[in-house]
C-alpha positions in Angstrom: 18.7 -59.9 78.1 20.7 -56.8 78.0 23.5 -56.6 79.9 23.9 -54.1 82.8 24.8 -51.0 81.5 22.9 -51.3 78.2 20.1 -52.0 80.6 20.2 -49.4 82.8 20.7 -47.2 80.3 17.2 -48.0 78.7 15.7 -47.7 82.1 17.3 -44.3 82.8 16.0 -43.1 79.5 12.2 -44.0 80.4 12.4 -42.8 83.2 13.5 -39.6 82.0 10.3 -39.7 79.6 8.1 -40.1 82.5 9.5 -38.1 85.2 10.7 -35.3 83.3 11.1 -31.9 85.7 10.0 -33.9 88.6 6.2 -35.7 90.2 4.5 -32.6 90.3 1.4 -34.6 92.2 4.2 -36.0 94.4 5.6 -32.2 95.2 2.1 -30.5 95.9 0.6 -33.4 98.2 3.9 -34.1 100.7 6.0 -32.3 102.6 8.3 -35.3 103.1 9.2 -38.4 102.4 8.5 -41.7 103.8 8.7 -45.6 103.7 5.6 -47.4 102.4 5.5 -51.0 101.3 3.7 -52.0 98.2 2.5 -55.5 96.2 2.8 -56.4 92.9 -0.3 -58.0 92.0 -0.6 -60.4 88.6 -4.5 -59.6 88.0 -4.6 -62.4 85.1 -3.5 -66.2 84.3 0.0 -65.4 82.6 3.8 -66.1 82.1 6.0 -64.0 84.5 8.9 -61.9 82.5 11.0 -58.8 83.4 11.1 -59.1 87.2 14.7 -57.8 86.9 13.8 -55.0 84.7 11.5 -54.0 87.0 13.4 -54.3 90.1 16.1 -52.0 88.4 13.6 -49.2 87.8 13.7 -48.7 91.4 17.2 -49.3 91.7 17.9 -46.9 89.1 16.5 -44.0 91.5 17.3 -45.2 94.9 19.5 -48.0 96.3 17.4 -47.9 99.7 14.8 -50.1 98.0 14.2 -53.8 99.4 11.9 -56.6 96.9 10.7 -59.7 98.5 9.0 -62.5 95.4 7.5 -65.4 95.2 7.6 -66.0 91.9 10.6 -66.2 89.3 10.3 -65.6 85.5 8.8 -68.3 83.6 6.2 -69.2 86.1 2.9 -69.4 85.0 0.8 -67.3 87.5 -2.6 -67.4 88.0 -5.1 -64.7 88.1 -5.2 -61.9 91.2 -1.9 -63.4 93.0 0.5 -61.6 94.6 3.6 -62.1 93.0 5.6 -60.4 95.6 6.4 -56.4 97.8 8.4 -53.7 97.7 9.9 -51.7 100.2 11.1 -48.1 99.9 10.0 -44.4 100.4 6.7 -43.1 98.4 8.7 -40.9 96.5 10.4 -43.5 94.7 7.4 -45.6 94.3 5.4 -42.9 92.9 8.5 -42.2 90.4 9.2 -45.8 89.5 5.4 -47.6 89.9 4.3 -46.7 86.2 7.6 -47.2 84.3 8.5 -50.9 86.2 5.0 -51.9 85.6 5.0 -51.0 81.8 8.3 -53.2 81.5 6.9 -55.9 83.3 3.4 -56.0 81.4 5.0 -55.9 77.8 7.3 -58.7 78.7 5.3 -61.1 80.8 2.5 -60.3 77.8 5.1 -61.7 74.8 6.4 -64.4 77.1 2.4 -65.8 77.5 1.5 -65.3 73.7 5.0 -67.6 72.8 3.6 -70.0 75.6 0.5 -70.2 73.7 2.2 -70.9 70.8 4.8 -73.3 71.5 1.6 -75.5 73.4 -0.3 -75.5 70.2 2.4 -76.2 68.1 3.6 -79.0 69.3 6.9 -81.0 68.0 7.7 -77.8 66.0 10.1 -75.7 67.2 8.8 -71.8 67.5 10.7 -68.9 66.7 10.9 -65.2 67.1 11.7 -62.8 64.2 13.0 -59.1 63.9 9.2 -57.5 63.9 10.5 -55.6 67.2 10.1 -52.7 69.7 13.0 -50.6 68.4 15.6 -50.4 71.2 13.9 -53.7 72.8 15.0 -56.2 71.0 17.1 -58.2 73.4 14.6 -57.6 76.1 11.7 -58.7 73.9 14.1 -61.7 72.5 14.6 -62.5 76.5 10.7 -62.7 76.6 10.4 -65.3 74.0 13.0 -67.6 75.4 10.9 -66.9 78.7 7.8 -68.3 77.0 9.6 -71.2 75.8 10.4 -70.0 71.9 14.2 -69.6 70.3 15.3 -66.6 68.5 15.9 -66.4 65.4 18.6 -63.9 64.3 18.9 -60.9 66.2 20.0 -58.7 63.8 21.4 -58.3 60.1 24.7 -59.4 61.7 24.6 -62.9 62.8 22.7 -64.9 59.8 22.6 -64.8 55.8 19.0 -64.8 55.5 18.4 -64.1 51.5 14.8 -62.7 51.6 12.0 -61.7 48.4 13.9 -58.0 48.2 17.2 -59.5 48.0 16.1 -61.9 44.9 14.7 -59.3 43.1 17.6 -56.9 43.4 20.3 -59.8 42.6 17.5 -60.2 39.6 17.9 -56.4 38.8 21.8 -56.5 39.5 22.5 -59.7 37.4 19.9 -59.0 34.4 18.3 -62.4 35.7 14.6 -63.4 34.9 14.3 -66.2 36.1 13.8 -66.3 40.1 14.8 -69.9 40.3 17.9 -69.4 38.8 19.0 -66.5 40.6 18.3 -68.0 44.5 20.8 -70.5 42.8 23.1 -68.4 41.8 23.0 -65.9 44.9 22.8 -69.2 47.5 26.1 -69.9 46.1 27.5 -67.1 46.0 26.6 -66.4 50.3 27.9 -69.8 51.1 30.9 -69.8 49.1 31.7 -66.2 50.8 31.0 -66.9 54.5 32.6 -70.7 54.4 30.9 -71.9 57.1 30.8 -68.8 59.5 27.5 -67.9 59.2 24.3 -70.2 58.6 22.7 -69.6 55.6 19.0 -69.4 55.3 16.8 -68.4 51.9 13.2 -67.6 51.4 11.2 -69.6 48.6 7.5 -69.8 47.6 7.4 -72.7 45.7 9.0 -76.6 45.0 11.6 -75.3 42.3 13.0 -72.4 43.9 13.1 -74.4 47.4 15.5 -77.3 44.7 17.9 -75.0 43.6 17.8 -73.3 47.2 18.9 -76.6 48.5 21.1 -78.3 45.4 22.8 -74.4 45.9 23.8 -75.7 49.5 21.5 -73.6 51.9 21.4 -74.7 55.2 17.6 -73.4 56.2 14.9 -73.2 52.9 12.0 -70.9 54.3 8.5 -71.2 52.7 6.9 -67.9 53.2 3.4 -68.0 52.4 4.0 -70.5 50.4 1.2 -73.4 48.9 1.2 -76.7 51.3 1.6 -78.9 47.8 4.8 -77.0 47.0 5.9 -78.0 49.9 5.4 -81.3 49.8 6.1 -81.6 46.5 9.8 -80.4 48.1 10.0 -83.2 50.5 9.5 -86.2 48.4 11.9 -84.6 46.0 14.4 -84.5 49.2 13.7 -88.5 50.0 16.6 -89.5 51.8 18.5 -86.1 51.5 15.7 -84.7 53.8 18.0 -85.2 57.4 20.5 -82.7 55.7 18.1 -79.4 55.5 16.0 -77.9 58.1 12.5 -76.2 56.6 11.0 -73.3 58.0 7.0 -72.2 57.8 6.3 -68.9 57.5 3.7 -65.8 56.9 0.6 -65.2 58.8 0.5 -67.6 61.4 -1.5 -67.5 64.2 -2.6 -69.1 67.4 -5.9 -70.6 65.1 -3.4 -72.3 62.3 -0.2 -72.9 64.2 -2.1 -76.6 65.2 -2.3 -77.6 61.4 1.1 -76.4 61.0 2.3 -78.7 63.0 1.0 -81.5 60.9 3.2 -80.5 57.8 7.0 -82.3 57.2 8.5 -79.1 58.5 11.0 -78.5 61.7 10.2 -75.3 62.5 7.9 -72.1 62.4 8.5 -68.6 62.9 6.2 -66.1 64.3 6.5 -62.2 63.9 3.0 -61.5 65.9 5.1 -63.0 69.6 6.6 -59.5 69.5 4.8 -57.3 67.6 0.9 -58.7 68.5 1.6 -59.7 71.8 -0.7 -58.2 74.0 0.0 -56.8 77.7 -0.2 -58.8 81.3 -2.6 -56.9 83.6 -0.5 -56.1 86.6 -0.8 -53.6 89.5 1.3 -51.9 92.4 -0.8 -51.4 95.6 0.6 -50.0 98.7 -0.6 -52.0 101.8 -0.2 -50.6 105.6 
């Protein structure tokens, strides 16, 4: 997750998107201020994510502000429980309720889809891509490690990861028409450069391209909507050799597929709709007497 003052930060900003000038309903209904108390209700069957994001909402406008939970994140809640209160003056409340709330719904809602997914897909491991919120990344990221997924890279920074666009312009760059040829040449060419720093990872769509990916010396060969017999095809070409390369799935999978997936000689999937499909957790903030 972010750390404190990148969080914060965030917070402030949506807050400043919601808030604005000031409540205006707030301003024309009381006089004064006072203490209420509030719960958080789950109102559906989901994976619990963000509970620190959404007590630092409140923070973020008032230190006076007490939380009492029952519930951590990663815990599966059932439908209509109360996963915990809040205690501090209705000003506050009004200010923070939507903004904590929309934190806490987009988080808990990609930590339940990557639960889903990881259920269904058994021995393979399930990863998260880039397909992200702009500016949420590490929060969304957090979520999937919630749900029980791994991320995959978090950016262009940590990972080679030689995708269709950069085959076709080494293609362009190196007067190269052969696309086999060229993942050799430019899988080379990443590894030689980054000795062993970074991981090295390269996108194929068939059995030959996925050869010279791995005679090449890549260290992840991705099939990206790829056909199931040029991936088999792969693996009994591997034999033995198999142990030394670790084979991603990829492209359009979904909750309905991700079971057969599972069946195929590969070690891992990765899933762009856990961020950018995920649907949101029903919750609500109800003041009690």
């Amino acid at each position: 997750m972010k750390n404190g003052k990148g969080l914060k930060k965030l917070i402030r900003g949506a807050l400043r998107e919601d808030i604005g000038k000031g409540d205006i309903t707030f301003d024309v209904l009381f006089e004064e201020d006072f203490t209420v108390t509030a719960i958080l209700v789950a109102k559906e069957e989901a994976v619990l994510c963000g509970l620190d994001v959404f007590r630092e909402v409140f923070l973020c406008l008032s230190e006076n502000c007490s939380f009492s939970f029952g519930f951590k994140d990663g815990d599966m809640l059932p439908s209509n429980v109360t996963v915990g209160k809040i205690k501090c003056s209705l000003k506050t409340m009004m200010a923070a309720e939507r903004t904590a709330l929309n934190f806490l719904q987009r988080l808990s809602g990609i930590a339940t889809e990557t639960r889903r997914f990881v259920e269904r897909a058994g021995r393979l491991n399930v990863y998260d891509t880039r397909k992200t919120t702009p500016l949420f990344r590490d929060l969304e990221k957090y979520a999937v490690k919630t749900g029980g997924g791994i991320n995959h890279r978090f950016g262009l920074y940590d990972m080679v990861l030689i995708k269709d666009n950069h085959i076709y312009a080494a293609m362009q760059y190196n007067r190269e028409s052969d696309r086999a040829k060229a993942i050799s040449e430019i899988v080379g060419k990443a590894k030689s450069k980054v000795k062993g720093r970074y991981m090295v990872e390269v996108e194929v769509e068939n059995f030959r391209e996925a050869r010279e990916a791995f005679i090449a010396g890549a260290d992840i060969i991705m099939f990206d909507n790829a056909d199931v017999a040029e991936l088999k095809k792969f693996v009994e070409f591997l034999g033995p050799e198999r142990k030394k390369i670790e084979i991603e799935w990829s492209g359009n999978v979904t909750l309905k597929n991700v079971g057969g997936i599972k069946n195929l000689p590969v070690d891992r999937v990765s899933v762009g709709a856990l961020t950018h499909s995920a649907g949101s957790v029903d919750f609500s903030l109800k003041l009690k007497g």
